[in-house]
ZAVEXMI-665674 format. One record per residue (C-alpha): residue number from 1; x, y, z. Coordinates in steps of 0.001 Angstrom, whole numbers. Example, Ala and Ser with C-alpha at 12.3 -4.5 7.8 and 13.67 -1.06 7.14 Angstrom:
<pts>
1|12300|-4500|7800
2|13670|-1060|7140
</pts>
This chain:
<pts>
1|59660|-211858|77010
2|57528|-210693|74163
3|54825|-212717|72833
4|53059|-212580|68969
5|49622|-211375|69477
6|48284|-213287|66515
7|46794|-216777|67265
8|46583|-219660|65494
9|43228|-219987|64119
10|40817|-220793|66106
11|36890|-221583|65769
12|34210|-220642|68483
13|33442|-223437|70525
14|29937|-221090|72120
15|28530|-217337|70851
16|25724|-215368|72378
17|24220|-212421|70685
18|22206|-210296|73375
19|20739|-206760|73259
20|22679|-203702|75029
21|21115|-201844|76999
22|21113|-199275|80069
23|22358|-199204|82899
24|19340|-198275|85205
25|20475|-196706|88960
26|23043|-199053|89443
27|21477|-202155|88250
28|22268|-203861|85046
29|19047|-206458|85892
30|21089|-209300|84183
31|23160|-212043|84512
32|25145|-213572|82640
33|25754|-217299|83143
34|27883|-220057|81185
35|28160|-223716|81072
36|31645|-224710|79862
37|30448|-228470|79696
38|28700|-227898|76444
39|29711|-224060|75967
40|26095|-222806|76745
41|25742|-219323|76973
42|22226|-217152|78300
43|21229|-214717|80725
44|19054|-214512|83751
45|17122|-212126|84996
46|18136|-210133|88271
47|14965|-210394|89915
48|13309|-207947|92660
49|13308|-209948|95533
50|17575|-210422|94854
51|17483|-206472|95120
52|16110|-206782|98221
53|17599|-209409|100448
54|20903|-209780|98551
55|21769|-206352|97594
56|24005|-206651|94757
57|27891|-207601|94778
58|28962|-210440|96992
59|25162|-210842|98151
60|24397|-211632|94189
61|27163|-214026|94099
62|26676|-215988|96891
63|22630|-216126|96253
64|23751|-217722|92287
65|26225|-219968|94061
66|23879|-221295|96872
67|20997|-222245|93941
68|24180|-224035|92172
69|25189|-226416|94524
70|24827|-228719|96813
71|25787|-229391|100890
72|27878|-232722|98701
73|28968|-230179|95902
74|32685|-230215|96147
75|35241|-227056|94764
76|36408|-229729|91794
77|33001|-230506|90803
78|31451|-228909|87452
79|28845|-228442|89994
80|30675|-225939|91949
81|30787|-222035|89887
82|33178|-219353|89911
83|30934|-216399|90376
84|32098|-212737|89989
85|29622|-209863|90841
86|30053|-205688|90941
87|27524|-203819|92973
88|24916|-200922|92285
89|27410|-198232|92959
90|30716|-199690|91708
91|31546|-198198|88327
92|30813|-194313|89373
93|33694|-192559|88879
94|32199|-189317|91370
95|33807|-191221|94444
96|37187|-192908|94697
97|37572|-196626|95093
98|34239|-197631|93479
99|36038|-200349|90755
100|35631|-203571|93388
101|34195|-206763|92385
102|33927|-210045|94491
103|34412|-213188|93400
104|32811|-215911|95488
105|32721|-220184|94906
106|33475|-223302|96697
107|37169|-222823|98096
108|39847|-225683|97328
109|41469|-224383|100328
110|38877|-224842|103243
111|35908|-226950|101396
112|33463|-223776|102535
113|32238|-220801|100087
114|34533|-217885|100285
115|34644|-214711|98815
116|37441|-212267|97784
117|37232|-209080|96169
118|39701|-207492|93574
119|40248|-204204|91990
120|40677|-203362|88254
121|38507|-202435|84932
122|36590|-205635|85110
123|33990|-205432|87674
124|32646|-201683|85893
125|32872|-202982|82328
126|31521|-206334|83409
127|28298|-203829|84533
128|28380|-201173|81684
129|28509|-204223|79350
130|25179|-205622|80785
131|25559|-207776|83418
132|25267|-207413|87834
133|27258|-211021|87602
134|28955|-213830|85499
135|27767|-216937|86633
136|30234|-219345|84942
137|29570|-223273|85886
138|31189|-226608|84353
139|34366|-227319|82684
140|35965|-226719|79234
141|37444|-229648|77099
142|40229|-227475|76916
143|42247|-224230|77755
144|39135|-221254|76867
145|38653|-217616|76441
146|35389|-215910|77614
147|35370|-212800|75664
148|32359|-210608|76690
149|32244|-207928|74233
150|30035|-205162|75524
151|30794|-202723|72567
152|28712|-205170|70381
153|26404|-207094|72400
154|28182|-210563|72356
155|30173|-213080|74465
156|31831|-215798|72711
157|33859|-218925|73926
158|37082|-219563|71851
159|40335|-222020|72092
160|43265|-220497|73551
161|45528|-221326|71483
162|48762|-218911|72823
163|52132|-220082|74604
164|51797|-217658|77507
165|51323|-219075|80970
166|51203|-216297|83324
167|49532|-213953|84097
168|51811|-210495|83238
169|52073|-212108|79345
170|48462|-213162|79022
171|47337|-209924|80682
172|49146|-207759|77994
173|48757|-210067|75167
174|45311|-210093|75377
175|45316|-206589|75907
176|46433|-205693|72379
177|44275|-208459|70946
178|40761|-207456|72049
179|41932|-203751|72420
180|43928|-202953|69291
181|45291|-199392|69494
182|45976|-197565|73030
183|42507|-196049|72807
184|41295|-199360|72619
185|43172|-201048|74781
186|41861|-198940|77742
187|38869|-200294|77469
188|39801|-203953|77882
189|40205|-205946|81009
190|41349|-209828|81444
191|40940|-212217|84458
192|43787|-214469|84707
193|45499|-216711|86440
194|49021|-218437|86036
195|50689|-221707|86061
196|50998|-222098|90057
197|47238|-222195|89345
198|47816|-225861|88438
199|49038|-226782|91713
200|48153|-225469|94142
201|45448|-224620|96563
202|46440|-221030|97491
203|45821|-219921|93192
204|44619|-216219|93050
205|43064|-214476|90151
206|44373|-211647|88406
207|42332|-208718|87165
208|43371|-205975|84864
209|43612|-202688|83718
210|45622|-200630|81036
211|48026|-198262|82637
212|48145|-195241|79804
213|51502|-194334|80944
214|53491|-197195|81277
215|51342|-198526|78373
216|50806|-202085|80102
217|48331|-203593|81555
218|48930|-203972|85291
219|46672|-206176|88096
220|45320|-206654|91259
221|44426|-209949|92997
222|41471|-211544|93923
223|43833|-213299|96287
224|41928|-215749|99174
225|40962|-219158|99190
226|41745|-220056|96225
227|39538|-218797|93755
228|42323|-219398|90581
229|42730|-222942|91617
230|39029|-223228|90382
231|39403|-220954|87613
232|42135|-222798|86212
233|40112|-226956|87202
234|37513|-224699|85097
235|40237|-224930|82485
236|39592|-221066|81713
237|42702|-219479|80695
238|41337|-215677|80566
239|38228|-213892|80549
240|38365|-210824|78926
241|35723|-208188|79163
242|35927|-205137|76585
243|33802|-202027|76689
244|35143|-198372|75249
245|32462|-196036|75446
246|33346|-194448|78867
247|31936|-190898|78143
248|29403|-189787|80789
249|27023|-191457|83517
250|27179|-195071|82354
251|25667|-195905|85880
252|22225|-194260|85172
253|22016|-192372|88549
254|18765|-191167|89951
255|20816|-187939|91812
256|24633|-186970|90422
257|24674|-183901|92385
258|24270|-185794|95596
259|27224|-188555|94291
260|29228|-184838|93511
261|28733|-183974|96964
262|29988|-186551|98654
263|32780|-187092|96050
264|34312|-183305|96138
265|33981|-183689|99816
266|36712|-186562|99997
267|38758|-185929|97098
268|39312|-182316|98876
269|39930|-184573|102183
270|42802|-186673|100214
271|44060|-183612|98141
272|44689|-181478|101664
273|45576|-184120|104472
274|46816|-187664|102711
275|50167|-186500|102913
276|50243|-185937|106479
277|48200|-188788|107323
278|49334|-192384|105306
279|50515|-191110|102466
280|48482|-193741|100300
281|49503|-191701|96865
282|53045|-191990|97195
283|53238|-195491|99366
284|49976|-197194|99753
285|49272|-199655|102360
286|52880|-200356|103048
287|53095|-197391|104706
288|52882|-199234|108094
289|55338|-201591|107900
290|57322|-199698|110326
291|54182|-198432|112352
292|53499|-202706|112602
293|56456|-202816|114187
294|56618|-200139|116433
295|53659|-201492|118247
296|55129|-205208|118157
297|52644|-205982|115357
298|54303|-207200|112674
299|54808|-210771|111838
300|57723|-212080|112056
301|59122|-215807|112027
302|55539|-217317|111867
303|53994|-214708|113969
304|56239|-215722|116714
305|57380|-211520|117184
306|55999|-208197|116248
307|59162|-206632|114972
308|62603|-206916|114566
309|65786|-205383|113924
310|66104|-204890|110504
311|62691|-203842|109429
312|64144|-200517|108275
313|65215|-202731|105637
314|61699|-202764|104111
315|59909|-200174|105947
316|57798|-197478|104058
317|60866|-195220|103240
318|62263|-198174|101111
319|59115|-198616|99351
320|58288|-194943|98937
321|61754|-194614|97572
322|61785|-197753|95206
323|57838|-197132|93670
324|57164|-195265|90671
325|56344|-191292|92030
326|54206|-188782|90143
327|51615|-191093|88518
328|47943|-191174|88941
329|47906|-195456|90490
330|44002|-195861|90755
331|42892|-199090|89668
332|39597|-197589|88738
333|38985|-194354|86729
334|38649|-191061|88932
335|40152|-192673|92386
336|42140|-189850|94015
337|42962|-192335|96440
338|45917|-193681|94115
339|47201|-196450|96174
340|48385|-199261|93532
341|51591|-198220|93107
342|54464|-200054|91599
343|58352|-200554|90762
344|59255|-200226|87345
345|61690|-201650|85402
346|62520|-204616|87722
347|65326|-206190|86842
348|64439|-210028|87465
349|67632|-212589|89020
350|65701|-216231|89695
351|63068|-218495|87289
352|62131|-218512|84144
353|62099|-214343|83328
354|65789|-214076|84610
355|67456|-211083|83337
356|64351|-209287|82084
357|63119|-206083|83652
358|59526|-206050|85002
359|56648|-204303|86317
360|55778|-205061|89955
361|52687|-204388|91391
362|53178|-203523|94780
363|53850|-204517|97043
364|51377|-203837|99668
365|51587|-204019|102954
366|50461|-207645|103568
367|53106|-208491|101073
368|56031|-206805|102558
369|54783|-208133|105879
370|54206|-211784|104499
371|56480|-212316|102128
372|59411|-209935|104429
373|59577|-210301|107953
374|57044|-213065|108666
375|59402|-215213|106422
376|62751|-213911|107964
377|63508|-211671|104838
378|64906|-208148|104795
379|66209|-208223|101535
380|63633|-206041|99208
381|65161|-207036|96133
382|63757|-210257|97202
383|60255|-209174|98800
384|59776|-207681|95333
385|61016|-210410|93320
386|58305|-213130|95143
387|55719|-210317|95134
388|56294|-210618|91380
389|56049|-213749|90663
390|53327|-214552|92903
391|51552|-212661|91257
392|52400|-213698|87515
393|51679|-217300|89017
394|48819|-216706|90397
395|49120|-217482|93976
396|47916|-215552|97187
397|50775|-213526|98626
398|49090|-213743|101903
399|48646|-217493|102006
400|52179|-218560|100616
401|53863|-216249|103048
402|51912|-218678|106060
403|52907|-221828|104341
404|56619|-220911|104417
405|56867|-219592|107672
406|54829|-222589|108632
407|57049|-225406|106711
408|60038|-222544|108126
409|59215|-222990|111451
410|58384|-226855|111353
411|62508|-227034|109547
412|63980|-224906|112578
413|62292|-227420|115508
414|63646|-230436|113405
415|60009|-231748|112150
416|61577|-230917|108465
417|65011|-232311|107054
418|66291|-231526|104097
419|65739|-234814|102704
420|62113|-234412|103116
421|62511|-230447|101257
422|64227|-231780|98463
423|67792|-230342|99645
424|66430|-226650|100513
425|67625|-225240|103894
426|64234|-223497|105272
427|65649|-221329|107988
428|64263|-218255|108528
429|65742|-215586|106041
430|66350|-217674|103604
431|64676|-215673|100721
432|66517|-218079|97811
433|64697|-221040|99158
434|61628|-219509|99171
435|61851|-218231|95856
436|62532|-221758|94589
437|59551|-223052|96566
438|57227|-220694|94227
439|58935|-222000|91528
440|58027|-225226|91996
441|54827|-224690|92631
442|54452|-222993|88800
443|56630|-225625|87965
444|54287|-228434|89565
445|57459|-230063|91071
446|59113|-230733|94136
447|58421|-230054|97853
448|57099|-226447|96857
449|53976|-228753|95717
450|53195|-229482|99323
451|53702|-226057|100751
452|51078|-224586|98117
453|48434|-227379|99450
454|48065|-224735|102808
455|48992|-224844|106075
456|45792|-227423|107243
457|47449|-229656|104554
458|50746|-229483|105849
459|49768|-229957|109595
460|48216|-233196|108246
461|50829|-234779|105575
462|54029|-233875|108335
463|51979|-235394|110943
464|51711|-238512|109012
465|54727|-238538|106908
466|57250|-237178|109195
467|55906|-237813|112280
468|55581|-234415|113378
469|53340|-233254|116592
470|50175|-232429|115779
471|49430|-230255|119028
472|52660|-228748|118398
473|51836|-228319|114804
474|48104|-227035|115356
475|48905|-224500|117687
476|51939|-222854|115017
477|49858|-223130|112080
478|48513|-219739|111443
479|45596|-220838|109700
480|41342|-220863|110650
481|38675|-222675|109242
482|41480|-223608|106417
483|42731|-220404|105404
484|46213|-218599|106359
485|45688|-215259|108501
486|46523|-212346|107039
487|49611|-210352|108239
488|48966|-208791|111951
489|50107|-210079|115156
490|47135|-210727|117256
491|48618|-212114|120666
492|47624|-209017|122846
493|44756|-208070|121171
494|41317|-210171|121856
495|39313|-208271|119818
496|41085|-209102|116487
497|41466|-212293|117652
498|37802|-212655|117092
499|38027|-210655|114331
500|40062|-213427|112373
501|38169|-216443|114105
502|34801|-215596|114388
503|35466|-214402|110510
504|32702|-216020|108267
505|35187|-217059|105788
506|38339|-217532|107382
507|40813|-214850|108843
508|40724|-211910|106719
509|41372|-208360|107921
510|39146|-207434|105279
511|36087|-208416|107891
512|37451|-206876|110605
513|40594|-204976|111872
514|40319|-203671|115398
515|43965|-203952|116863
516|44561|-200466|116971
517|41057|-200220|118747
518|41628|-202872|120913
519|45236|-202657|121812
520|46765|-199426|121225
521|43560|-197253|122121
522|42562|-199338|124394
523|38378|-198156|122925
524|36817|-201848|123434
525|37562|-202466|127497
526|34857|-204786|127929
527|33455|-207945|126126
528|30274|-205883|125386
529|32551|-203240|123736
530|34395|-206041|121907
531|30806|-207948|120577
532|29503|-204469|119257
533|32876|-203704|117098
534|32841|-207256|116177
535|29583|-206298|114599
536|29918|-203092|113465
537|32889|-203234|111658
538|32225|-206733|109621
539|29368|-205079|108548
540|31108|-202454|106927
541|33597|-204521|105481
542|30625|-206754|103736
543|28352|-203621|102569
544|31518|-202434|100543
545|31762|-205695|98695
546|27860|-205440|98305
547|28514|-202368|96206
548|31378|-203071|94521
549|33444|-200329|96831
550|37024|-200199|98360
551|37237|-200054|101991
552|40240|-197939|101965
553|38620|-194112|101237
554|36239|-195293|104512
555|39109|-194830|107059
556|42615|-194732|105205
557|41924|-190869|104767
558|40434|-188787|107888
559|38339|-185881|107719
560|40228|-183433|109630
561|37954|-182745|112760
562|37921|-186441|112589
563|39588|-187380|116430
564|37064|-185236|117620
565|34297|-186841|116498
566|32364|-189226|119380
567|33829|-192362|117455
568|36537|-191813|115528
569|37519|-195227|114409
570|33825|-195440|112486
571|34377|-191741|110572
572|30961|-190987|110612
573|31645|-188111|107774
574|32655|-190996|105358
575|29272|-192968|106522
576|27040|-190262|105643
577|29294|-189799|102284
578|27971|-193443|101609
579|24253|-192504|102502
580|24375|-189950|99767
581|25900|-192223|97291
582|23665|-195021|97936
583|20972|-191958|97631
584|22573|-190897|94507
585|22622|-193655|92723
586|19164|-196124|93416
587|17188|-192927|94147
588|16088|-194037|97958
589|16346|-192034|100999
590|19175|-193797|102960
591|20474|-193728|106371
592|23175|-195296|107538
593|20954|-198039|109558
594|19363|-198470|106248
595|22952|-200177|104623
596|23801|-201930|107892
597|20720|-204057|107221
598|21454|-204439|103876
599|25122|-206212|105340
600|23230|-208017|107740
601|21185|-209887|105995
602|24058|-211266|103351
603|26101|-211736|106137
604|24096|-214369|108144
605|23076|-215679|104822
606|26591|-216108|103828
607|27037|-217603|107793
608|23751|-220586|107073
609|25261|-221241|103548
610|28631|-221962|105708
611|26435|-224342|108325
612|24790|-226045|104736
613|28316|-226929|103511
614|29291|-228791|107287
615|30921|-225963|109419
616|28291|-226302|112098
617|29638|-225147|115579
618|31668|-222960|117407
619|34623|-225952|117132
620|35072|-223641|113627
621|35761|-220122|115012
622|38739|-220696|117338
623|41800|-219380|116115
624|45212|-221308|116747
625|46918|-220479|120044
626|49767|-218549|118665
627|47619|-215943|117438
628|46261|-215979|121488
629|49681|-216110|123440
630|53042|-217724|123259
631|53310|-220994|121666
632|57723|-221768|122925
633|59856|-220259|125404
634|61502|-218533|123212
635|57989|-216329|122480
636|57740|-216060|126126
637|60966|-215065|127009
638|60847|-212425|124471
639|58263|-210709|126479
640|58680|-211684|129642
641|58486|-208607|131654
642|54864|-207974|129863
643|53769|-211478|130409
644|54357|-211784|134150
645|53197|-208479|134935
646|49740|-209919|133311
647|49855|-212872|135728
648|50073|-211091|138439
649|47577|-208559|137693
650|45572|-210204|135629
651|45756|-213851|136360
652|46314|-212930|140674
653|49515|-215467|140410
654|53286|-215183|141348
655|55505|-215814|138116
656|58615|-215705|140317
657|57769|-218811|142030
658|56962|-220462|137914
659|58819|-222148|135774
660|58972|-220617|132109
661|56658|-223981|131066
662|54643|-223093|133918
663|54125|-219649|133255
664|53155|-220354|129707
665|50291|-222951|130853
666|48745|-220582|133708
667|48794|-217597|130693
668|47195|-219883|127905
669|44222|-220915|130547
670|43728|-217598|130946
671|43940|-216599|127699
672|41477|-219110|125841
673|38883|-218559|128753
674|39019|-215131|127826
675|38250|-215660|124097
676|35468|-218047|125092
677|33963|-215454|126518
678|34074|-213324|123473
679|32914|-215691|121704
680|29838|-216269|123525
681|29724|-211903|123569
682|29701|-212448|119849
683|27163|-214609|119074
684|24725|-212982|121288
685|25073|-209531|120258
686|24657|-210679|116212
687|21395|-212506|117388
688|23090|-216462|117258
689|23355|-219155|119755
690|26076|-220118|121488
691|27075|-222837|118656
692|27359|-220094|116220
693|24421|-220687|114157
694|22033|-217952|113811
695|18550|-217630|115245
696|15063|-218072|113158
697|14412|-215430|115330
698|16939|-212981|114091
699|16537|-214371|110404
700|12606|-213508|110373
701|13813|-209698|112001
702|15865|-209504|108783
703|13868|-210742|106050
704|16037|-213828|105784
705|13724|-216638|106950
706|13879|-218148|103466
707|12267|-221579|103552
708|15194|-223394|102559
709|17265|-220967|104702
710|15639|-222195|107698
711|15805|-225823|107118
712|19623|-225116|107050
713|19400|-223952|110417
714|17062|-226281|111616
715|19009|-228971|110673
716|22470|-227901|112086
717|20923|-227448|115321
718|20133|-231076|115452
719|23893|-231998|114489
720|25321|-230100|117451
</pts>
């Protein structure tokens, strides 16, 4: 479908002249902040004391949000901002996977602040135009573009006054109209999001960049908790940031030579061994679909099995075969990492761009995983085809997948009918239905309406409308603190298990991923080794989106004398790479302690803004049982030979003498003892009591005791 680039004419409803200037060692020292309510525009300084306690990055975002809002601010409110935020080091283009930015607001999805990063142009031009952050607040009268023009030192607020809905047109229409010629149009990104947007609670936001050789502007997804829902209740259609002077150090580094270093260290690393290792350049993340399922790790029917049959059918040879080979896939310039790949020339079969050929992005492992086997589907025509429109809709891959296996799964045990779906038969495999599910969630129609409201929705609504169990139902619904886990089957490990629930935000890998640690390695044997990983490794995870950095160049790619290294799973070559670029770039001597603080302190902030919004207690962290054990016989039986053989050994009980029902109820005591006991591991080793809520004690060791920080804590220690 090709849409006219030329709008009707329009007249600015907000402009803002402002003086360009320098980028000084990583720092912009602005932000930029806009009220859509009566199309105020004006910038704030980045002051000193947010360099030091919040870093830059997600700790930026959620320090604008938390001054925002209220504890009774709600994600609908014009109270409630979508924030989006780079990092000092994000934008270099020495070190691969340093494009990241991290959005962060009130999530429609669990009623707590969230964050999500996304890849793209947007996050380094957002920087090199002027600005650490966009700060954007209110809500437009109508459908708006933000246009921050950092060639010229303005940001204006027009009408948007096009036909396109989704995000692949509006992505490449605006393209061409704030770009103009190819030249141009690589220095233009656009935030979008679609018409699912509308709907639902699960909305992502697009970000782009302009692929040279396809000539079209391609995305990633700043994909959980719903971040587009609010973008859209914002009534922003796009916000486009252009800036075309790329030549030289636009990040006004204190040491390049240092950056260099680190930089020719791993691009030699993923030039010599990537192709032996994961192959990320020619498949990306979905190169372990099939090593998911070898280890009984991938989801499948609602997480009820770790592999299955036909995952050939969608395993990394199919992808590696299907994607585009032989072109440079970074989402940010100089990332020899290359792992956004995609399938060209789709031809589309369902909805509204039937019988056009597309570009898919992806997909990625969580979407072949998701949207494939935890759904029932080994058809990759059709993994692709909802990969694609997810994403053109704007809805999180991750999420949706959940939902469907959840309302799935609910249809199967007779909870569903097909007069309560509408007429669609959701058995597992059926990749049609699901496919007209997203469609009706674009379409803001039908029973695919309910299923994009999340799987805490659900639970609720077929409880009461359907009379479904809600035991049955809580302990199937793959969900914590409100938001769908992301595609790995946790049942025999405990240490992910507490990476998804004890999770500030809600189950996310990107926090921490320790199955192979836990389970396969068999590196965290006691709760003590558990607590320290479950510290370690979130901290990580949060200094990258500090920065404005991918995690992927951290472990994806492996120096070579890497397995003999003391502790291999923390690649302490690639943590020293990041003491040089932190080095390189702000000019301070850095060690690797040094950036752990800096996580630390955002991360228990980001934990007491959690407590301020009413997730007080450890009631929030426990994950649903499913992701602990089996939920049916049917799970049990599957394994049954590994299950007994734990309650014998581990449990001191004779299975023979069981029932099945039996069996599962001596396991699942076991089992949720065992994570209490991580839990309480947890708490104590990041320095909070044992209802989750951090100590003064370890807030004054980090700088954090913030007046208003502390009366946060103060106070949630008198609820519980």
């Amino acid at each position: 479908m090709t849409l006219s680039a030329q709008p009707a004419e329009s007249t600015l409803l907000g402009e803002y002249s402002y003086e360009l200037r320098a980028v000084e060692r990583g720092y912009a020292n602005r932000t930029l902040y806009i009220n859509l309510e009566d199309n105020r525009i004006l910038e704030k300084p980045v002051t000193q004391q947010m360099k030091d306690l919040f870093t830059g990055g997600r700790g930026f975002a959620l320090k604008l949000l938390w001054d925002a809002v209220t504890s009774e601010t709600t994600w609908d409110d014009p109270q409630n901002e979508l924030v989006i935020a780079n990092g000092p080091i994000c934008g270099i283009t020495a070190y691969p996977g340093s494009g990241k930015s991290t959005v962060v607001t009130l999530s429609p999805l669990t009623g707590n602040v969230i964050d999500s990063n996304v890849g793209g142009y947007f996050a380094p031009f957002l920087k090199f135009s002027g600005f650490d952050a966009l700060e954007i607040q209110g809500k437009a009268a109508q459908d708006v573009i933000i246009f921050i023009d950092g060639d010229n030192g303005k940001v204006t607020i027009e009408p948007y006054s096009y036909e396109a809905e989704d995000s692949h047109l509006i992505g490449n229409l605006l393209t061409a109209k704030f770009g103009g010629d190819e030249k141009g149009k690589r220095g233009v990104s656009v935030l979008a999001a679609g018409q699912a947007a509308e709907h639902t609670r699960i909305a992502a936001i697009n970000s782009t960049w302009y692929d040279v050789r396809r000539k079209e502007a391609r995305f990633k997804q700043a994909g959980r908790g719903g971040a587009g829902r609010v973008f859209r209740d914002k009534h922003i259609a796009a916000i486009v940031c252009r800036f075309t002077d790329m030549g030289g150090d636009k990040n006004g580094v204190a040491d390049m030579p240092l950056i260099r270093k680190a930089g020719q260290r791993i691009n030699k690393e993923i030039t010599d061994l990537d192709d032996s290792q994961n192959q990320m350049r020619k498949i990306g993340t979905a190169n372990i679909v099939d090593v998911m399922d070898h280890f009984d790790l991938l989801p499948t029917h609602n997480f009820r099995f770790g592999s299955h049959p036909e995952t050939h059918k969608i395993d990394s040879k199919v992808w590696k075969e299907k994607f585009t080979q032989g072109l440079p896939d970074g989402c940010w310039l100089g990332c020899t990492m290359s792992c956004s790949h995609g399938v060209d020339h789709f031809p589309i079969q369902t909805g509204p761009y039937a019988g056009t050929c597309v570009l898919v992005d992806g997909p990625e492992y969580e979407n072949a995983a998701g949207l494939g086997s935890n759904i029932g589907n080994f058809d990759a025509q059709k993994v692709l085809e909802l990969n694609f429109y997810c994403d053109t809709y704007g809805i999180d891959t991750i999420s949706v997948a959940n939902c469907i296996a959840f309302a799935m799964e609910c249809y199967e045990e007779g909870i569903l009918t097909k007069e309560h779906t509408g007429g669609l038969e959701l058995n597992f495999g059926n990749g049609v239905a699901a496919l007209e599910l997203i469609h009706q969630m674009a379409r803001g129609e039908g029973f695919g309406v309910v299923v994009g409201q999340g799987v805490r929705y659900m639970k609720e609504y077929f409880a009461r409308e359907f009379g479904g169990d809600p035991a049955f139902m809580h302990d199937i619904g793959m969900e914590i603190k409100g938001m769908e886990i992301s595609e790995y089957l946790t049942k025999e490990s405990l240490a992910q298990q507490g990476g998804y629930g004890l999770a500030t935000k809600g189950p996310q890998h990107d926090e921490a991923w320790l199955i192979f640690m836990d389970q396969v390695h068999n590196l965290l044997p006691s709760f003590q080794d558990k607590a320290e990983a479950l510290h370690y490794f979130p901290m990580w995870r949060t200094w990258f989106s500090l920065h404005g950095l991918c995690k992927l160049p951290w472990n994806d790619i492996s120096p070579a004398n890497n397995k003999q290294t003391k502790e291999p799973a923390k690649v302490e070559e690639h943590v020293e790479n990041y003491t040089w670029i932190h080095q390189g770039v702000t000019g301070k001597p850095t060690r690797s302690d040094d950036l752990l603080a800096q996580s630390e302190r955002v991360y228990n902030f980001q934990k007491v803004f959690a407590l301020r919004m009413g997730r007080v207690g450890r009631q929030h962290d426990y994950p649903p049982y499913r992701a602990m054990g089996p939920v049916t016989k049917v799970e049990y039986e599957s394994r049954q030979e590994r299950y007994d053989e734990q309650l014998k050994r581990l449990v001191g009980i004779d299975p023979a003498k069981l029932s099945t029902e039996e069996k599962m109820a001596q396991l699942r005591t076991y089992r949720e003892a065992q994570y209490e006991l991580l839990m309480d591991a947890v708490y104590e080793r990041r320095g909070w009591d044992k209802n989750s809520i951090p100590t003064v004690e370890k807030l004054r060791a980090l700088g954090m005791d913030l007046p208003e920080v502390v009366e946060v804590v103060e106070q949630a220690r008198k609820i519980v």
